[in-house]
DRENMAR-607509 format. One line per 3 residues: number of its first residue (from 1); their letters; for each residue z, y, x of C-alpha. Coordinates in nm, 4 decimals, always signed. Layout:
<recs>
NUM	A	Z/Y/X  ...
</recs>
This chain:
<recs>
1	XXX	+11.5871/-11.2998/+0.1446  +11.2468/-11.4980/+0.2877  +11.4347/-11.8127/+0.2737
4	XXX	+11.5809/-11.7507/-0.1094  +11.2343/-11.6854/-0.2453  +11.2512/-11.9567/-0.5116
7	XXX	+10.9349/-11.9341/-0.7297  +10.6505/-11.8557/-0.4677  +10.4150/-12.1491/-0.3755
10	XXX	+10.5987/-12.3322/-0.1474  +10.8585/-12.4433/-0.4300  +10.5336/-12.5004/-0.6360
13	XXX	+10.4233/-12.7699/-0.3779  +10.7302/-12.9037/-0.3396  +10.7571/-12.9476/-0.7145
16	XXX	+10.4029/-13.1396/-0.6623  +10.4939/-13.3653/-0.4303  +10.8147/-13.4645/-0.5926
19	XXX	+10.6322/-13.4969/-0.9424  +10.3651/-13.7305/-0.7131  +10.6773/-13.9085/-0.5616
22	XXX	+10.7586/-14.0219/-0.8940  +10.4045/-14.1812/-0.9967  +10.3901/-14.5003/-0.9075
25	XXX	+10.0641/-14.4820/-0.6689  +10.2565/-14.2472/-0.4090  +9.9559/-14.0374/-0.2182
28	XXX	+10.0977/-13.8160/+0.0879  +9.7864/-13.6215/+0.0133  +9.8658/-13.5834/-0.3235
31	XXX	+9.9285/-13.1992/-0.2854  +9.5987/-13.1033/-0.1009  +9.4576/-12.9326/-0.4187
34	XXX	+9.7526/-12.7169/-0.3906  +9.7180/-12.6279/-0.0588  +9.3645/-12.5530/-0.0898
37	XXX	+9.4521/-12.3439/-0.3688  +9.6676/-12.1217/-0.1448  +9.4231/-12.1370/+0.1202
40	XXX	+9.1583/-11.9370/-0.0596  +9.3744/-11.7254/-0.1786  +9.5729/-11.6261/+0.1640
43	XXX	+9.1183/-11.5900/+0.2729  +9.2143/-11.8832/+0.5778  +8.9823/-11.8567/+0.8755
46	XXX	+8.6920/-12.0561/+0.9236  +8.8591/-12.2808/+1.1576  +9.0580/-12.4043/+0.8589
49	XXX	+8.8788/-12.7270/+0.8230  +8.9715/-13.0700/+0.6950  +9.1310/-13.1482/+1.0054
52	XXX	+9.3351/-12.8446/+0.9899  +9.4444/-12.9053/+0.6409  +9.5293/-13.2766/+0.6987
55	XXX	+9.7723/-13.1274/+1.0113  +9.9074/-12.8306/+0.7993  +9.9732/-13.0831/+0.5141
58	XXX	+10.1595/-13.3181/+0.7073  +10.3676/-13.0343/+0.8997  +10.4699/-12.8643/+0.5605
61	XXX	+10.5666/-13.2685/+0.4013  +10.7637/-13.3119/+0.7187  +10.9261/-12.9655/+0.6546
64	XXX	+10.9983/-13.0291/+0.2795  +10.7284/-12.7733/+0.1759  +10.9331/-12.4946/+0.2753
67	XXX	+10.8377/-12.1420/+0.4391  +10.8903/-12.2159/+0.8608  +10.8302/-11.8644/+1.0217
70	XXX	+11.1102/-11.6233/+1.0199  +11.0090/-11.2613/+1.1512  +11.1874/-11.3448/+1.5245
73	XXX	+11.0057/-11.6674/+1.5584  +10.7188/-11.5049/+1.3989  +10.6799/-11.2158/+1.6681
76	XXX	+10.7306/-11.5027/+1.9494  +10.4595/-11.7054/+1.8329  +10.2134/-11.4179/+1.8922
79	XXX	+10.3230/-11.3438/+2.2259  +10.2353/-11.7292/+2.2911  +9.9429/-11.7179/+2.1470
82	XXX	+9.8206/-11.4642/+2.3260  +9.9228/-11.6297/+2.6662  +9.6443/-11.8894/+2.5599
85	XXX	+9.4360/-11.6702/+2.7506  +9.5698/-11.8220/+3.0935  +9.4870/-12.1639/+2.9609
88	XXX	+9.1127/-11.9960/+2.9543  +9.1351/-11.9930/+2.5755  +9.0404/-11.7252/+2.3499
91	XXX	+9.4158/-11.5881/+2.1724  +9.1963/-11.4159/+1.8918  +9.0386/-11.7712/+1.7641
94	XXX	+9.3629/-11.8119/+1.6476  +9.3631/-11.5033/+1.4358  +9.6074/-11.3267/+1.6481
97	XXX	+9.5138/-10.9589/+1.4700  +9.5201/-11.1038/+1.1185  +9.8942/-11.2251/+1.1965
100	XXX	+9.9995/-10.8992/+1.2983  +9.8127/-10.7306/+1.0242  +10.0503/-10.9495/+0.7824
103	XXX	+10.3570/-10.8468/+0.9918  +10.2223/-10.4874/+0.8255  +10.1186/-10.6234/+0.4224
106	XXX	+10.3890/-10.4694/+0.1790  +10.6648/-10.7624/+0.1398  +10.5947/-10.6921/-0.2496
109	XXX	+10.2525/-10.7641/-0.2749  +10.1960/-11.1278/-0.3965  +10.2522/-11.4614/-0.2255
112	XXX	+10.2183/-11.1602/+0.0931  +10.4954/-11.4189/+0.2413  +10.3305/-11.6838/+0.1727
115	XXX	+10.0245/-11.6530/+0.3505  +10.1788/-11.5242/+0.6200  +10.3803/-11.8660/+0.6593
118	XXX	+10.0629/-12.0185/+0.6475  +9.8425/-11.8800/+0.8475  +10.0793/-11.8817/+1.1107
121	XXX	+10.1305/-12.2101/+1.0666  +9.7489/-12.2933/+1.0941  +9.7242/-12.0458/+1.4628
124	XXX	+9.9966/-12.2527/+1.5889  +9.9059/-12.6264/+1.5083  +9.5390/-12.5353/+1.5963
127	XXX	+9.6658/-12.3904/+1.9641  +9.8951/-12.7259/+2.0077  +9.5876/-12.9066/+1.9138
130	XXX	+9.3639/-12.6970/+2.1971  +9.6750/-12.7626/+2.4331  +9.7100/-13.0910/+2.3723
133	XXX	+9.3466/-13.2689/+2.3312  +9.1182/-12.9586/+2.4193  +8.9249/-12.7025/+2.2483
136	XXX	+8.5975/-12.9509/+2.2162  +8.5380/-13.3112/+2.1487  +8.5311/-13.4993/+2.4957
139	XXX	+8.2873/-13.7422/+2.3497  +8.0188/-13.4921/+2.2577  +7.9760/-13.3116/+2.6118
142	XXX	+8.0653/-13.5198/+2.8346  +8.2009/-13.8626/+2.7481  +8.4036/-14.0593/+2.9592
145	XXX	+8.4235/-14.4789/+2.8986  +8.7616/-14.6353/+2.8639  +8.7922/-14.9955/+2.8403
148	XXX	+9.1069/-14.9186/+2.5995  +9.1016/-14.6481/+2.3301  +9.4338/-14.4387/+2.3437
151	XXX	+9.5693/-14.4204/+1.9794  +9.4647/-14.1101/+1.7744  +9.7707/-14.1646/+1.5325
154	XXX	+10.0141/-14.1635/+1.7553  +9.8598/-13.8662/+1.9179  +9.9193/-13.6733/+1.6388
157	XXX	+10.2688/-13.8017/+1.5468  +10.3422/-13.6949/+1.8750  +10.1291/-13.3461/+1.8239
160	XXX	+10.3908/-13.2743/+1.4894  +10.6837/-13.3492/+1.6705  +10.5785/-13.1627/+1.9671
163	XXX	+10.5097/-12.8904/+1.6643  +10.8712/-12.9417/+1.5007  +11.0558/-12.8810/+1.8439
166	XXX	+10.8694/-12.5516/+1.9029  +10.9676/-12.3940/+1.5543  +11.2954/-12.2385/+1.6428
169	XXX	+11.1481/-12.1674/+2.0022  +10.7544/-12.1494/+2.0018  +10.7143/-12.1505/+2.3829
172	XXX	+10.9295/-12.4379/+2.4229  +10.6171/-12.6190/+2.1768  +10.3239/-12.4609/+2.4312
175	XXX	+10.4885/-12.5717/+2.7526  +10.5066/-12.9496/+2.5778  +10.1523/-12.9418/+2.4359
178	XXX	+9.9985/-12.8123/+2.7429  +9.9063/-13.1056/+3.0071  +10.1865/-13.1796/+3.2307
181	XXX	+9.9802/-13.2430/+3.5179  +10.0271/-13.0255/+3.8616  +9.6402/-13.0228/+3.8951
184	XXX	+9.6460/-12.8129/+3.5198  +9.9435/-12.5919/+3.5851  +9.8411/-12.5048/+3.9114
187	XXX	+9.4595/-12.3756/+3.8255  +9.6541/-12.2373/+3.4964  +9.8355/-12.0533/+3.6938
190	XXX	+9.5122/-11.9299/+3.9440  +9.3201/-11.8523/+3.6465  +9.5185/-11.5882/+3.5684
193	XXX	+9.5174/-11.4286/+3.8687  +9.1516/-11.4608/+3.8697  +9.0983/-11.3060/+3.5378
196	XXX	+9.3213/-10.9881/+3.6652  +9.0372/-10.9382/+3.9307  +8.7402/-11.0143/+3.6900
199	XXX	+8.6070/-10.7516/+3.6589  +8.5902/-10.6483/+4.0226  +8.2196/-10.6864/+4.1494
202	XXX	+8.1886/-10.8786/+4.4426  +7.8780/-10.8279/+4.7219  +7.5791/-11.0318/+4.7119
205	XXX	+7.3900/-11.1155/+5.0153  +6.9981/-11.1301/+5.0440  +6.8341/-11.3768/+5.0569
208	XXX	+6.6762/-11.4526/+5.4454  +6.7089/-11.7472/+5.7466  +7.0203/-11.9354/+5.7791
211	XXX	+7.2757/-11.6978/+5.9892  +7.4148/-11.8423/+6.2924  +7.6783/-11.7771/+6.5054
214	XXX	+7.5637/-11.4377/+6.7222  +7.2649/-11.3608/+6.5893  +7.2691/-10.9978/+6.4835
217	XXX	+7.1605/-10.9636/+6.1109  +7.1692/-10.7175/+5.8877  +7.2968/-10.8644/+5.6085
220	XXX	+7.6667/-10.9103/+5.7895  +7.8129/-10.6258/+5.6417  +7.7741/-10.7337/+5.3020
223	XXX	+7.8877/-11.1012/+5.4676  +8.2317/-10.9189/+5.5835  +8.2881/-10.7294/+5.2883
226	XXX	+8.2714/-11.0456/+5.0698  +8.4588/-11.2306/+5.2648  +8.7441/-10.9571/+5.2453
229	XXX	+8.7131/-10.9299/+4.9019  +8.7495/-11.3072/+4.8110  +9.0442/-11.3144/+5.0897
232	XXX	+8.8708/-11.5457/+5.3471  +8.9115/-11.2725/+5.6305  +9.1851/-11.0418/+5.7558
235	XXX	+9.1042/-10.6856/+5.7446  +9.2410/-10.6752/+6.0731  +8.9882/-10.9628/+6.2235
238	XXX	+8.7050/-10.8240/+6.0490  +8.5003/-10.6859/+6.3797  +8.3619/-10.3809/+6.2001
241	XXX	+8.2998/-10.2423/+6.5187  +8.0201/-10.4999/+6.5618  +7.8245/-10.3950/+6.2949
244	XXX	+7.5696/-10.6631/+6.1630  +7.7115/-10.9355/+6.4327  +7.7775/-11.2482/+6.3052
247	XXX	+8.1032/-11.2982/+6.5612  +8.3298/-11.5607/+6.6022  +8.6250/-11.4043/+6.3770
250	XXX	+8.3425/-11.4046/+6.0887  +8.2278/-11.8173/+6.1569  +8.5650/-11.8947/+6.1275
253	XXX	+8.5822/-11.7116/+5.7423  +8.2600/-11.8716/+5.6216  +8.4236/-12.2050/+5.7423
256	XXX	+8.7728/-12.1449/+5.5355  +8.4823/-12.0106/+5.2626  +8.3020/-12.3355/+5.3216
259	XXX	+8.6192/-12.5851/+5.3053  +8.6981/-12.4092/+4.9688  +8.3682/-12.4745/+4.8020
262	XXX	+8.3340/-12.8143/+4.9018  +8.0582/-12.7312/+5.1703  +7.9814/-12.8753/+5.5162
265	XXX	+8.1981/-12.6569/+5.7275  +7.9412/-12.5547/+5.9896  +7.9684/-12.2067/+6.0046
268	XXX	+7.5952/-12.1700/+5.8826  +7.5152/-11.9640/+5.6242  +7.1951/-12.1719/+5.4768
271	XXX	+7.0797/-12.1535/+5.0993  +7.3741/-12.3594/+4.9685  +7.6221/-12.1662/+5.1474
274	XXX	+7.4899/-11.8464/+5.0293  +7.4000/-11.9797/+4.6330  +7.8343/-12.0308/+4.6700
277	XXX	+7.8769/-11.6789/+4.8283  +7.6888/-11.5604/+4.5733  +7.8716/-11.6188/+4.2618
280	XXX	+8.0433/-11.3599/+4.0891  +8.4077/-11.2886/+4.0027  +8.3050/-11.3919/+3.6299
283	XXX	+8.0613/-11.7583/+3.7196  +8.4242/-11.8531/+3.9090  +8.6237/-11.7668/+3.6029
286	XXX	+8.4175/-11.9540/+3.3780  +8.4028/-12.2549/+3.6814  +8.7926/-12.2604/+3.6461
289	XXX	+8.7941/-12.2047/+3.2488  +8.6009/-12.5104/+3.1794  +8.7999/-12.6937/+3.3892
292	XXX	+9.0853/-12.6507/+3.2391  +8.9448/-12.8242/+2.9580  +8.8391/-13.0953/+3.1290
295	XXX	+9.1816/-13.1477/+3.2487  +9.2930/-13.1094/+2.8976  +9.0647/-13.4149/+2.8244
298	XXX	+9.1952/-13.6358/+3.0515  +9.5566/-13.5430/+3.1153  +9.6751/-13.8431/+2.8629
301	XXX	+9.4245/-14.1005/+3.0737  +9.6474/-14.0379/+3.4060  +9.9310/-14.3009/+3.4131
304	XXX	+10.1911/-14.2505/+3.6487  +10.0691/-14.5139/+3.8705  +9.6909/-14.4855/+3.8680
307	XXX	+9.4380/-14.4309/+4.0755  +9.2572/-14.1245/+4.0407  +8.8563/-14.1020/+4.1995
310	XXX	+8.7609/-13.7213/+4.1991  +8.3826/-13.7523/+4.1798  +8.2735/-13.4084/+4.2625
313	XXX	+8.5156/-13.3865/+4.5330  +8.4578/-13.7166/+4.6813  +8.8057/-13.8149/+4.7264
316	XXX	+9.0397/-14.0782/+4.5708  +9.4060/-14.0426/+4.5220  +9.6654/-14.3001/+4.4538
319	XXX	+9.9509/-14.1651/+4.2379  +10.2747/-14.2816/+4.2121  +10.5267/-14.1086/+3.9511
322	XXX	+10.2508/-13.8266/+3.9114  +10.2586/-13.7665/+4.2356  +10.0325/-13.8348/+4.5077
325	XXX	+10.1353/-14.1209/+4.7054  +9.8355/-14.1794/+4.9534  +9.4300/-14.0409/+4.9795
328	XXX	+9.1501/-14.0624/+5.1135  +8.7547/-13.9881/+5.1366  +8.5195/-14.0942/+4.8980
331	XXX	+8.1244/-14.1384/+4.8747  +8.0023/-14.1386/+4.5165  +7.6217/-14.1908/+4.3034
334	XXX	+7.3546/-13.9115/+4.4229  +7.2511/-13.7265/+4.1209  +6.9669/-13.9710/+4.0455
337	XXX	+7.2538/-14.2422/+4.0245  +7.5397/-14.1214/+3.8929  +7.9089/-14.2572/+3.9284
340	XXX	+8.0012/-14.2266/+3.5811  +8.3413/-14.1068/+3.4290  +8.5453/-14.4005/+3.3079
343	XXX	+8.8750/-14.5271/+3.2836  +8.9896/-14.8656/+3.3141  +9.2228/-15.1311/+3.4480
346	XXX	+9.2089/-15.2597/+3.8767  +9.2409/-15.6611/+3.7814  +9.0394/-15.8793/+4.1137
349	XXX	+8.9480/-15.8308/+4.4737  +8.6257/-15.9856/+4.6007  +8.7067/-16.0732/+4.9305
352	XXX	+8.4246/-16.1055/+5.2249  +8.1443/-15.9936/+4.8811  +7.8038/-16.0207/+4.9230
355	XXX	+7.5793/-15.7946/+4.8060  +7.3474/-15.8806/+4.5631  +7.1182/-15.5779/+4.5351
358	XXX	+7.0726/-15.4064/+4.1915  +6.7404/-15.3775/+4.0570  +6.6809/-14.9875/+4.0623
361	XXX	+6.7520/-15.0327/+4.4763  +6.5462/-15.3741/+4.4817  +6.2491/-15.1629/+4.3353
364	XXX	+6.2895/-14.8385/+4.4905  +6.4094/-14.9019/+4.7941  +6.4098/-15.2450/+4.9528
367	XXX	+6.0708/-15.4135/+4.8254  +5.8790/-15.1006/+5.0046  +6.0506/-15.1861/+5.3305
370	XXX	+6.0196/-15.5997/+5.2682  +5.6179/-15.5115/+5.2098  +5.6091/-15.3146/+5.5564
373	XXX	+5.8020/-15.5781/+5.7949  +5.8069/-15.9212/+5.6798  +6.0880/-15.9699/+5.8898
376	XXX	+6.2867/-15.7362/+5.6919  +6.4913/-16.0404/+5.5061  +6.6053/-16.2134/+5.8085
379	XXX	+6.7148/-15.8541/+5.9941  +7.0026/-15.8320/+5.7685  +7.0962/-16.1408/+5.5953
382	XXX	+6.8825/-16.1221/+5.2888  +6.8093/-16.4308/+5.0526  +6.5624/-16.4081/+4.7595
385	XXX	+6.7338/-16.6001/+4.4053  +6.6242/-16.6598/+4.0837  +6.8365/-16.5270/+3.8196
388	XXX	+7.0179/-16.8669/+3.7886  +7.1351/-16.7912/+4.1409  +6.8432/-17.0565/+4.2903
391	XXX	+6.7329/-16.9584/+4.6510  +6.3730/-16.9206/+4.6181  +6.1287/-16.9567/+4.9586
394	XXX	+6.0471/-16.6023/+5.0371  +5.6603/-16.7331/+5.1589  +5.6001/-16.8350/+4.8579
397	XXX	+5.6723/-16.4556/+4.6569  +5.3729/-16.2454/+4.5735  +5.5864/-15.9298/+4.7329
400	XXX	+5.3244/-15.6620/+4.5800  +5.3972/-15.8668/+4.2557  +5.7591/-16.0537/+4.2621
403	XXX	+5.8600/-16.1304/+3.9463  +6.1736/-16.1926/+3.8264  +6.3598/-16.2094/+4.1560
406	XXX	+6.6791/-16.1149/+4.3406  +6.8031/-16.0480/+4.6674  +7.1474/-16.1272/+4.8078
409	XXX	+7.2855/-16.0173/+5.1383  +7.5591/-16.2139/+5.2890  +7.8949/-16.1524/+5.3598
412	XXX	+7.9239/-15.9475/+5.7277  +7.9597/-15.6294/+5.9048  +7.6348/-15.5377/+5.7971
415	XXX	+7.6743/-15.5705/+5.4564  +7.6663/-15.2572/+5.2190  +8.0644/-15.3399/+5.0628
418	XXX	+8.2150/-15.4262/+5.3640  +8.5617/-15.6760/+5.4000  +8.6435/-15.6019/+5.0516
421	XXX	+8.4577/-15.4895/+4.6591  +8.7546/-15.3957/+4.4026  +8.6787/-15.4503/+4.0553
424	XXX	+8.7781/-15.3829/+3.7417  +8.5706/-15.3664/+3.3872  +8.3041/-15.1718/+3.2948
427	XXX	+7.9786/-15.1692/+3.1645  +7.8002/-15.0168/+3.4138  +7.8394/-15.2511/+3.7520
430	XXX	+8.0361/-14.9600/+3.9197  +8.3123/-15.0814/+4.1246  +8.5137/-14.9355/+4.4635
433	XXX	+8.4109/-15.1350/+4.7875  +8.4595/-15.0911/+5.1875  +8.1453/-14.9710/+5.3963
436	XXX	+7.9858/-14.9801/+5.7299  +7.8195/-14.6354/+5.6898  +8.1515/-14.4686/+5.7885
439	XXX	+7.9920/-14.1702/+5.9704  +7.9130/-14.0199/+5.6213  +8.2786/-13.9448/+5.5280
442	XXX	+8.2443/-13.6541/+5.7500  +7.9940/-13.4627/+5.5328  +8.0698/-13.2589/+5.2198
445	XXX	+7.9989/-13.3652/+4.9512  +7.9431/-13.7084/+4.9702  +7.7104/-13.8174/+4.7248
448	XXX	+7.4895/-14.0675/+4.8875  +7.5605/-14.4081/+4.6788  +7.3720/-14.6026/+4.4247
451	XXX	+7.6854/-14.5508/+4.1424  +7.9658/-14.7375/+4.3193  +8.2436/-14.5584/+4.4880
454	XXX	+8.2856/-14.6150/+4.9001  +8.6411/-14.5963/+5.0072  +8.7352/-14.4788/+5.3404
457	XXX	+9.0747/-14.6759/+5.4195  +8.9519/-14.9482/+5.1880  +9.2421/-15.2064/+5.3552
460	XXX	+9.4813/-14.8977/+5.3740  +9.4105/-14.9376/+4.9298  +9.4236/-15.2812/+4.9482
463	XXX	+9.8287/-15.2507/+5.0314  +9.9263/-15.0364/+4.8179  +9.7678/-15.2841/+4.5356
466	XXX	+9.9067/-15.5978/+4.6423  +10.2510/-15.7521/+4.5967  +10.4055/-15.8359/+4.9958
469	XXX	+10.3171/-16.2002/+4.8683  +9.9751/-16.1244/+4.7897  +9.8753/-15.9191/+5.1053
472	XXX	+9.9992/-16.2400/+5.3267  +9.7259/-16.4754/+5.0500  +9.4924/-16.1850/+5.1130
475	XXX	+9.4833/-16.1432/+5.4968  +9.4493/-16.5225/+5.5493  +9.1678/-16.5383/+5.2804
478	XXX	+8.9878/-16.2464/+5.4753  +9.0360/-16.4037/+5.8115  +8.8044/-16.7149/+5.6895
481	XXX	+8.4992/-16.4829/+5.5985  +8.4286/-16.6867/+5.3346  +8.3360/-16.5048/+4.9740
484	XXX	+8.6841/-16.5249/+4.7514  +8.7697/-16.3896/+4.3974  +9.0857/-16.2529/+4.4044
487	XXX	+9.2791/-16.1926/+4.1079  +9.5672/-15.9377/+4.0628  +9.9464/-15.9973/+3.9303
490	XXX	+9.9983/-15.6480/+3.8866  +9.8151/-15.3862/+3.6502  +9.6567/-15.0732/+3.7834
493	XXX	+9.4982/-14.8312/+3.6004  +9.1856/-14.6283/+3.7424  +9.0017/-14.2840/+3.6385
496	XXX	+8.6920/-14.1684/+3.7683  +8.6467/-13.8081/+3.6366  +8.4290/-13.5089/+3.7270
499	XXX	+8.5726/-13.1410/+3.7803  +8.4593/-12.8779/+4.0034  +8.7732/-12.6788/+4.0639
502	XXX	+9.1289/-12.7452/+4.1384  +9.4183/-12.5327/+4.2765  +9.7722/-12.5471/+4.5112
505	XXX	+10.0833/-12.4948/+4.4367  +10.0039/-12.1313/+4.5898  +9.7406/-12.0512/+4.3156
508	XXX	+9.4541/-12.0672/+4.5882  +9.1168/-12.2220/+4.4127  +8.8972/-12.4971/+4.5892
511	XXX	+8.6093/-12.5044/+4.3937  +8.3418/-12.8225/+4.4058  +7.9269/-12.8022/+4.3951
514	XXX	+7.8522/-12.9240/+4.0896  +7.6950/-13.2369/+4.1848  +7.5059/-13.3816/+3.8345
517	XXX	+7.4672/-13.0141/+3.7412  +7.7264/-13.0370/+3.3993  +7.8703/-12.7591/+3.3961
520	XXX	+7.6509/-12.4537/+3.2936  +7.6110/-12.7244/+2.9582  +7.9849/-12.7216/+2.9152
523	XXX	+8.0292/-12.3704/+2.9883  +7.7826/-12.2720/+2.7259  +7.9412/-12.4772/+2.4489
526	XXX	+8.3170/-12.3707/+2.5487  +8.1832/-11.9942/+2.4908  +7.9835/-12.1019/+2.2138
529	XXX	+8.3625/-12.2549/+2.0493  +8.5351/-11.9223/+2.1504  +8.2789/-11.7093/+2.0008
532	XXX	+8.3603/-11.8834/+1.6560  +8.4779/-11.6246/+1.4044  +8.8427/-11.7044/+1.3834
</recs>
């Protein structure tokens, strides 16, 4: 009987948009006024904004203006909308109540159908639109550069066929929307088990001096009881019996509690191990929640060959098919100099680089140490240029006053990018490079660079970028230790993004410090979003 309903407003903006069809300027928006009509009527939520009437208008002119939701599909569209609260989104900013409220309204009482159709409609283009691109504008929080824009039409052609799939099987529509990356379905999937345990209140410890292994404190208890609670000791290796002894069985669970956090695994329980072991069941949550969007951000940035640099976690990944192929350590910008989030394309190699040193580090950090030893240029290699590339006499430079000067380093051992710089373009001078200071892959985290990325491995990377033709060109190039530009046959895209949690396969959660301090800002305005009357 739904589908026979003849003379409700669907047939009325059908009849529109055949009666526009027939004018000889052809609009496809011709029948917005309609819509809107029906819109205040049916009382649409306030998330019902242009954007959302542009999607619903297209959907319905794909559909032929006709009424999509029969009561089956209907009921199975809430149940996926409410499973939006594993994605860490908020199932009643879709109007999940006022849907089933309509599954209640008389079937007599006017347009009652119609509304219905709609505002179900509205829920779930607005969810595939959360799924899909993310519940707030990337650019506005935290903006990552891309030397290519991705295409915004075809996003949403894709986004309405993706919509037109789902309507005779809703969850099939989710399950396409939603990132297909393992990094998103696996903290999806931990979420959830973390929000089952939310509301469990975990032990805080005092504050006092960093707890070593055997000294007797009393603040151990509470250190063994949160460490059982959060699963990072056996009950049956939890030495109750030595009361507030900080014993071996205990060091080893605020190491596995340390590895998980991104922490120095020492066994120490200083201030930043106990800021992390003080975080409750909810700050985690909301860690994880916002992550999830920023995974929804980026998921269409990952190719399936790409190289992926996680700054927070100071590693980089090379994927192949999705799938990680090879990885390795990373050191990335201290929070004064930031590695910023970008993607773009791998296209040269500089081969034996020199270094010439950017002007934040010439001011800050090498003019203080030329002023103290005048022999500071010759120790490592150092020439002072103009910035036509002219070597300039250093005896000759006013050093408490130089001017417009540089400094290069020469190609060596010594020299801050090693054997090998790889490049691609950006506006910011960031590019991957080998290093000398190897003994600082071994601390976590690794933020101790001016911006650019250090690779550990950097000639095991190297390979997997070059052709079997190019690495023979490349190693004989290297062997002659002379400075060579290198360019690249084949194409290889690169992100550098920032998240502070990831999870296995198992649903177990690694969570990251938050190095450059982002994410109370981004938790505020995701709650902020969710808060929004739907």
């Amino acid at each position: 009987m739904y589908r026979k309903r003849v003379f409700g407003l669907f047939s009325w903006l059908l009849a529109s948009a055949l009666a526009v069809a027939d004018e000889p300027s052809t609009s496809p928006s011709a029948p917005a006024p309609v819509l809107q009509a029906l819109a205040g009527y049916c009382r649409m939520p306030a998330s019902f904004d242009a954007p959302a009437r542009e999607r619903l208008q297209a959907f319905y002119g794909l559909n032929a203006w006709q009424p999509l939701w029969q009561p089956l599909t209907f009921d199975e569209l809430l149940e996926q909308l409410q499973l939006l609260a594993d994605d860490g989104l908020n199932p009643a900013l879709y109007g999940t109540d006022a849907l089933r409220q309509r599954l209640q309204t008389p079937p007599d009482e006017p347009l009652a159908r119609e509304c219905s159709d709609l505002l179900a409609s509205h829920a779930y283009l607005l969810a595939l639109q959360h799924l899909r691109f993310g519940q707030l504008q990337q650019s506005q929080h935290e903006p990552l550069w891309r030397s290519q824009q991705p295409l915004p039409a075809t996003d949403q052609q894709r986004l309405l066929e993706i919509a037109a799939i789902g309507l005779a099987r809703p969850e099939q529509a989710f399950d396409l929307a939603r990132p297909m990356l393992e990094q998103y379905r696996n903290l999806r999937m931990a979420h959830a088990h973390l929000a089952a345990g939310a509301q469990v209140e975990w032990p805080s410890l005092p504050v006092g001096p960093t707890l070593r292994p055997d000294m007797t404190d009393g603040r151990v208890p509470v250190l063994r009881e949160r460490l059982l609670a959060e699963g990072y000791l056996a009950a049956e290796g939890a030495d109750e019996a030595y009361g507030e002894l900080y014993t071996p069985a205990l060091v080893t669970g605020v190491r596995a509690f340390q590895r998980a956090h991104g922490l120095q695994d020492d066994g120490l329980v200083g201030v930043g191990t106990l800021a992390e072991l003080n975080a409750s069941a909810q700050q985690r949550l909301g860690q994880v929640r916002i992550n999830l969007e920023r995974f929804r951000w980026f998921a269409r940035d990952i190719e399936a060959q790409s190289l992926l640099v996680d700054i927070t976690g100071g590693q980089l990944v090379f994927l192949r098919d999705y799938r990680p192929l090879w990885r390795t350590r990373t050191q990335v910008g201290k929070a004064a100099r930031q590695t910023p989030a970008m993607k773009s394309v791998i296209n040269r190699l500089t081969l034996n680089p020199t270094w010439t040193v950017p002007p934040t580090i010439l001011r800050e950090d090498k003019l203080p140490k030329i002023r103290r030893d005048p022999g500071y240029l010759d120790k490592h290699r150092m020439r002072v240029i103009d910035h036509q590339g002219n070597p300039l006499d250093p005896n000759t430079i006013d050093w408490s006053r130089p001017g417009g000067i540089m400094l290069r380093q020469a190609a060596g051992p010594e020299n801050p990018l090693g054997r090998v710089a790889i490049r691609f373009p950006n506006p910011f001078s960031v590019y991957l490079h080998d290093t000398p200071s190897q003994y600082l892959f071994g601390r976590t985290p690794r933020a101790f660079s001016s911006g650019c990325v250090r690779v550990e491995g950097a000639m095991q990377l190297i390979d997997l970028l070059l052709s079997e033709d190019e690495r023979a060109r490349v190693t004989e190039l290297l062997g002659r230790g002379e400075t060579y530009e290198f360019r690249l046959s084949g194409r290889t895209p690169i992100l550098m993004a920032y998240w502070t949690a990831e999870a296995d396969g198992d649903g177990h959660v690694f969570f990251r410090p938050d190095i450059y301090g982002q994410d109370a800002r981004l938790l505020k305005a995701l709650d902020t979003a969710q808060r929004t009357a739907p």
